[in-house]
N, C-alpha and C positions, 0 to 999 in steps of 0.2 A: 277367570280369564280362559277364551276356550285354548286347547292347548294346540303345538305346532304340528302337522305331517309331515313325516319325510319321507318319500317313497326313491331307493338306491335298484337301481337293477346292475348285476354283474355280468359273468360270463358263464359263469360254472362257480360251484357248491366249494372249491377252494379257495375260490377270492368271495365269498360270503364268510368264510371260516376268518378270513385273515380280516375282513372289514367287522364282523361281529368285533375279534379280537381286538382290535381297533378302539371300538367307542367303547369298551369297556377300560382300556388304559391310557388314554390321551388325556383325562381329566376333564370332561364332557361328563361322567356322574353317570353314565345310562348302564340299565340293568337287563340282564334277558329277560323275557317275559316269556315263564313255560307253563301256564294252565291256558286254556283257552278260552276260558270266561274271564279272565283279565287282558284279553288283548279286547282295546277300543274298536267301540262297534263299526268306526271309519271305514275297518281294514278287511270286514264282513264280507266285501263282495269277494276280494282275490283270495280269502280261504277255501278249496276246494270241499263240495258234501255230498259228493256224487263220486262213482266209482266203478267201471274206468271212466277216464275222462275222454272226451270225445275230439282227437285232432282237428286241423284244418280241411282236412281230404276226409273227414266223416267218418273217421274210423277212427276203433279204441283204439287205447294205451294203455296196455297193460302192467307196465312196470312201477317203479315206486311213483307215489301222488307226491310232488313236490309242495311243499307248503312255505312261505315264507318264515327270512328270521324276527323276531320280534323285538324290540328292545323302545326302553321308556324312562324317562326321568319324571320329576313332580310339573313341567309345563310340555314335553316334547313326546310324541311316539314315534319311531322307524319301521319299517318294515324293510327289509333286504331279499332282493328277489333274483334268482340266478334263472337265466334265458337257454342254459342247457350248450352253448357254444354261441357263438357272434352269429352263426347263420340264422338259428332260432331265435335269436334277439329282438329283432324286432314286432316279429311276430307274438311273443310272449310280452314287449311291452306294450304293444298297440292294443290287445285284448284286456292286458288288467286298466289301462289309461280308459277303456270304453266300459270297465265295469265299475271305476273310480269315477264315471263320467257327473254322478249328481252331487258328489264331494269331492273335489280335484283334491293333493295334495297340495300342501304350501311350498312345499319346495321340491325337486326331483333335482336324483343325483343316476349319471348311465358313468359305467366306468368298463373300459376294455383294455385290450391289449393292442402294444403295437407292436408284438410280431417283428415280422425281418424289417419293416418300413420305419419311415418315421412317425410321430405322434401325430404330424401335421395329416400324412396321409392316412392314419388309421380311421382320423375322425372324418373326414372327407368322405371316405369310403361308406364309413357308419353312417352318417348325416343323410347321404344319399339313399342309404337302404332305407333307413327309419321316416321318413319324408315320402316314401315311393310305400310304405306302410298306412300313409294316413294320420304320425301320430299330429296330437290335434292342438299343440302348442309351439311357438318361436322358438327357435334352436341358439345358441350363443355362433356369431359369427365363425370363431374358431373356438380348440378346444382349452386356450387358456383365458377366457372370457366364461364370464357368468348371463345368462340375459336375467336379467331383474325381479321378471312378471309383475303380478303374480301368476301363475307359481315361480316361484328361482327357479332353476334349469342351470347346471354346472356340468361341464366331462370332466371327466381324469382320464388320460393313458397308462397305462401302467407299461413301463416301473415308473416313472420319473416325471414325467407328462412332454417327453422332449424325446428322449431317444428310441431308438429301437430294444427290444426285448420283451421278457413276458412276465409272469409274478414271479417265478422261478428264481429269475435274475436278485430281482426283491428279496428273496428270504433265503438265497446263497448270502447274499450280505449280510442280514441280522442273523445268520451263522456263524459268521466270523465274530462277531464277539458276542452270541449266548452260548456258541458250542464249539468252540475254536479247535477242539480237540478231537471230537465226531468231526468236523468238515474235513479236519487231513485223514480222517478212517475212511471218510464218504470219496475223499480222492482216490485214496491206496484201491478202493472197489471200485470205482469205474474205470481208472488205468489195469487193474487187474481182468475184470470181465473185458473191455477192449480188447486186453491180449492175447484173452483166451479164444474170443472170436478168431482172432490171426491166425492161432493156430487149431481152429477149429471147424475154421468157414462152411466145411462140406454139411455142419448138421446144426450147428448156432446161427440162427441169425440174429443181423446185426443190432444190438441196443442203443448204440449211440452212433444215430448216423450224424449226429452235428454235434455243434455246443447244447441248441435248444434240447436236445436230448438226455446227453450228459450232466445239465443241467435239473431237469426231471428226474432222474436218477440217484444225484448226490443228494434233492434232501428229500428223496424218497428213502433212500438205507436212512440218514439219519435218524429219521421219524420212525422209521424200522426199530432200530435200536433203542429208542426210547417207551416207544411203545408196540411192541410185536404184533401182527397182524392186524394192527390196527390203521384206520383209514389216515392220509397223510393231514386231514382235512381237522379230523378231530386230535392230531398234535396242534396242528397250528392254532387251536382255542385254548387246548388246555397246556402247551409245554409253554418253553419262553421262550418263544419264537420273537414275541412281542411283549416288551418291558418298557420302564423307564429306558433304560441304558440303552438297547436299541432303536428306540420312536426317536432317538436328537442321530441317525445313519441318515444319508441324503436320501434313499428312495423310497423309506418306509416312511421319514419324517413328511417328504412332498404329500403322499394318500393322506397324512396324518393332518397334513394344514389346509389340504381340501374339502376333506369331511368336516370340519371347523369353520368352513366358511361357507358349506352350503346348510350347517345347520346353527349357524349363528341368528339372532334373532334382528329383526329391521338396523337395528340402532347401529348395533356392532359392525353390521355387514355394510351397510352405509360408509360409516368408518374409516373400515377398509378396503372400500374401492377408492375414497380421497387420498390414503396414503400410497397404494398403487398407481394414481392420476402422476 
């Protein structure tokens, strides 16, 4: 049996960290895939083998070559693809959808953030930009609808698919109970540097001009603290950011029931839009 694609685009290399982590503890079975003669030849075109790569305005890019994440079980491969921020998003999926173009995936998953707005209007926003891109498939009417295809097509907003916020939001939460004890240290430091701004305005500036800020902050110490100068990116694969005991929290669990439904196979997915009906 040939086996499924699933091509995920994110935002940025921290919600690929946290989606990796994902399919690997949800109970989905998927494994990373690090040599590059075991990734399926499907995914051959959006691996980069040129050096620098050549932007949209014709000009290199000299900094790291971004390559997809890999991951596979015995009938399914993913590949997770980060767009480098929402503005480059579309641009980044409309390029690999035209080099996917003589093997589509079976199913494609876009997951962003919704920022200060609601979910309703993040996807609105998106749907516009990616549409005003070219990409080359139906879009689900809103962003809590799947359209079918083939390929399936699913958003997620992040956190929740509903409210305002960003992944930060998300994994202050599954801090609260894998690290209960770093999130009051990760407070004490950001009410601490806060104060120290106050009383230092003339040569500090400011770190936390909002929540969204403070928010980046507390589990960036944490991640500090657990793993020292390391990227916050590769805590969230390898700490416990993402377990059993936090995948059943409301906003990691939502990403956690989305990726299960965009990579569920005909029968299941069927299923569960009857019990949604």
């Amino acid at each position: 049996m040939k086996p499924r694609h699933t091509y995920i685009i994110v935002e940025g290399p921290h919600d690929s960290s946290v989606v990796s982590r994902i399919l690997r503890k949800n109970g989905l079975g998927f494994q990373p895939i690090s040599l590059r003669n075991a990734v399926d030849s499907t995914w051959d075109p959006v691996i980069p083998t040129t050096f620098p790569q050549i932007n949209a305005d014709n000009e290199p890019e000299f900094g790291r070559v971004t390559v997809p994440d890999f991951f596979q079980t015995h009938d399914q491969t993913v590949a997770i693809q980060f767009g480098g921020g929402i503005s480059k998003l579309p641009t980044v999926l409309h390029d690999d959808m035209d080099q996917l173009s003589a093997l589509p995936p079976d199913a494609i998953g876009l997951i962003i953030d919704a920022d200060d707005g609601t979910a309703a209007n993040a996807y609105a926003t998106f749907k516009t930009a990616i549409q005003a891109a070219d990409f080359p498939f139906p879009l689900p009417e809103n962003h809590t609808q799947f359209h079918q295809g083939p390929p399936r097509i699913g958003v997620f907003v992040i956190p929740n698919n509903n409210d305002p916020g960003r992944l930060e939001d998300t994994m202050s939460e599954c801090a609260s109970v894998a690290y209960p004890q770093l999130l009051n240290v990760a407070d004490d430091f950001v009410n601490a540097v806060n104060g120290h701004f106050a009383a230092n305005a003339d040569w500090l500036s400011k770190p936390c001009r909002n929540e969204y800020s403070a928010d980046k902050l507390r589990v960036s110490a944490i991640a500090s603290i657990m793993k020292p100068t390391a990227a916050i990116g590769n805590s969230y694969r390898q700490n416990k950011w993402i377990t059993e005991e936090t995948l059943v929290l409301p906003r990691i669990s939502a990403l956690s029931e989305f990726l299960k439904r965009l990579l569920a196979d005909d029968a299941d997915f069927s299923e569960g839009n009857k019990s949604d009906s």
